[in-house]
C-alpha positions in Angstrom: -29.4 -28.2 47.9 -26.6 -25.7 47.9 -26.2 -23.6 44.7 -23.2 -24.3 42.4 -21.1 -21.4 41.6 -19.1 -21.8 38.2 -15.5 -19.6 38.3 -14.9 -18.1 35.2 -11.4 -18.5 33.8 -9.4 -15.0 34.8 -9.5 -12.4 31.6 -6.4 -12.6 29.7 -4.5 -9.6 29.2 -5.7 -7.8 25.9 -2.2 -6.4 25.2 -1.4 -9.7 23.5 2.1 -9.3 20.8 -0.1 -9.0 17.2 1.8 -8.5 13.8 1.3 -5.1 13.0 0.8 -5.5 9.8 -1.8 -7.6 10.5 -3.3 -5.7 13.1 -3.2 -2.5 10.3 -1.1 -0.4 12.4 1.4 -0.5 9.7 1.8 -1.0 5.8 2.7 -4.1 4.0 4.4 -2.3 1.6 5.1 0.5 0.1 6.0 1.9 -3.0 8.6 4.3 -2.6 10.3 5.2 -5.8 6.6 6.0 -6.9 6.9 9.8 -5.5 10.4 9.9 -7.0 9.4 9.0 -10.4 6.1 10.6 -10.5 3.9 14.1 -9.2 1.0 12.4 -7.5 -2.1 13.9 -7.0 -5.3 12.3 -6.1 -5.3 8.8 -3.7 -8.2 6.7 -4.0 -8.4 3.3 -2.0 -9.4 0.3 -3.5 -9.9 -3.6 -2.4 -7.3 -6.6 -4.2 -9.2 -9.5 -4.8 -6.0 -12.5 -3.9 -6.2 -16.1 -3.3 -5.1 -17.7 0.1 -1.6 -17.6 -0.4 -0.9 -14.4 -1.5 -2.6 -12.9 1.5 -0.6 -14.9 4.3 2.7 -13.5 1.9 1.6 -9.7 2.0 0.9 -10.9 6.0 4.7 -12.0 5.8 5.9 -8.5 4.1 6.7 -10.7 0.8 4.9 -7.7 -1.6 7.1 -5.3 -3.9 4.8 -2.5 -6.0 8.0 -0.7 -7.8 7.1 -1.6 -11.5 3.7 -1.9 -11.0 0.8 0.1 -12.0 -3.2 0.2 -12.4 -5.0 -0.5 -16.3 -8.9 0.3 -16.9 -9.8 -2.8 -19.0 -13.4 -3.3 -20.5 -14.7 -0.9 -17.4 -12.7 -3.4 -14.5 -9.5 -2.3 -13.0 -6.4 -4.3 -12.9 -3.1 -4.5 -11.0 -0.2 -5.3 -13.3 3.3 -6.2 -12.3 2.7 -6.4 -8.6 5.2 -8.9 -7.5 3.3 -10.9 -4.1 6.5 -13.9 -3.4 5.6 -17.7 -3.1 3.8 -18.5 0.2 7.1 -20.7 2.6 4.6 -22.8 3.5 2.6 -23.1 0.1 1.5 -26.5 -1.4 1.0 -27.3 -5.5 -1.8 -24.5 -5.0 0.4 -21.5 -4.6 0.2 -18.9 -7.0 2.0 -17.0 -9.3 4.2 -13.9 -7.9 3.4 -11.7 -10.8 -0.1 -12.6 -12.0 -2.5 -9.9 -12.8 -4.7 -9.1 -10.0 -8.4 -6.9 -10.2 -8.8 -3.9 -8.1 -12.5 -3.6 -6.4 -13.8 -0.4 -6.7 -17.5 0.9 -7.6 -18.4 1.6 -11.2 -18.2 5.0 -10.2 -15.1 5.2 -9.3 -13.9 3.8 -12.7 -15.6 6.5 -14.9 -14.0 9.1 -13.4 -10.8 7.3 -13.3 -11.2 6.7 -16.9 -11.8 10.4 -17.9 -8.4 11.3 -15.8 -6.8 8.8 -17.6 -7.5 10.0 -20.9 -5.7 13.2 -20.0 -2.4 13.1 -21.6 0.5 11.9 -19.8 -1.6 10.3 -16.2 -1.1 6.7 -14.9 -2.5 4.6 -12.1 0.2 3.9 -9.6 -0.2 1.9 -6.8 1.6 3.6 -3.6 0.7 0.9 -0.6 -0.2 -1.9 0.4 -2.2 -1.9 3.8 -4.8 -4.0 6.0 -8.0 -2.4 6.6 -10.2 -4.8 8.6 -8.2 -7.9 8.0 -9.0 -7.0 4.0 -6.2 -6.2 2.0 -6.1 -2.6 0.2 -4.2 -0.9 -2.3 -4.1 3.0 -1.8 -3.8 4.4 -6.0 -2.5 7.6 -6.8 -3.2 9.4 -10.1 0.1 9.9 -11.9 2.2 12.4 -14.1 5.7 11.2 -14.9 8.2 13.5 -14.4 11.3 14.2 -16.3 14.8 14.0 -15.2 15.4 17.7 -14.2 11.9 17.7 -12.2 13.7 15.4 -10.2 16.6 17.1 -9.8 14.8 20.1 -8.8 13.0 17.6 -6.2 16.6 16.9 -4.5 17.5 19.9 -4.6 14.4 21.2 -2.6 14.5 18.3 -0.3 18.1 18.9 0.2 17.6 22.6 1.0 14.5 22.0 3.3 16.8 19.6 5.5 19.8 22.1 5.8 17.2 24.4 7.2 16.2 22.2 9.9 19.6 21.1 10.9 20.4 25.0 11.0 16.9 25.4 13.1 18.1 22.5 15.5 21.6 23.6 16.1 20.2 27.3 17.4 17.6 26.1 19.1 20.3 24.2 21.3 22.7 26.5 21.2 20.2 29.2 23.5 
């Protein structure tokens, strides 16, 4: 009896198009007028616990962090004011865009948060939104708020730092 050879199906090319967001190559969102409004100092990385929807609407880049920041409550931590939109192709079951959502982080983590926090003047302001092994994080940053000159002074540096390079660039191809 002659032996029966099976043929395997060819290997599909592994450079299939994924989301990027998905894929964590790139952030769902960001918070941008965080480093404008605030000095940040130290980033810590903690997991969002979100229903069904609201992770297929971070997938879909519906997230905005601009007004919202992190609260220590009875030793859990909380995102507040984190705006996730409606899911397009939600049912009766889709949530709320502004609901309070808890942070996952180890006890640890939350006592020393807690004695930076007590330090006058610091905040918990969420600065991204990112996938991390199809889990969705939220990088923190301890916060100072800063004043209106401060951020003047910020511009002004920027500013200055960008004249330089253009300065540096039009030399360098001048020679």
């Amino acid at each position: 009896m002659a032996r029966q050879v099976h043929q395997t199906q060819p290997d599909k090319p592994k450079n299939l198009k994924r989301d990027p967001v998905a894929a964590g190559e790139r952030d769902a969102t960001v918070n941008r007028a965080a480093s404008h409004n605030y000095f940040l100092s130290d980033n810590f990385e903690a997991g969002v616990a979100l229903r069904g929807t609201e992770v297929k609407s971070v997938r879909s880049g519906l997230a905005n962090l601009k007004d919202a920041y992190g609260l220590i409550k009875d030793g859990e931590l909380w995102l507040l004011n984190a705006h996730i939109g409606p899911y397009d192709h939600g049912n009766i079951h889709n949530h709320e865009p502004l609901r309070t959502r808890k942070l996952l982080v180890k006890k640890d983590e939350v006592r020393k948060l807690t004695g930076k926090l007590q330090q006058k003047g610091f905040t918990l302001i969420p600065t991204r939104l990112y996938f991390k092994n199809g889990r969705v994080k939220c990088e923190l940053a301890l916060a100072k708020g800063k004043q209106q000159w401060d951020k003047r002074e910020t511009e002004r540096r920027r500013t200055a730092e960008n004249e330089a390079r253009t300065a540096i660039r039009e030399r360098k191809a001048r020679e």
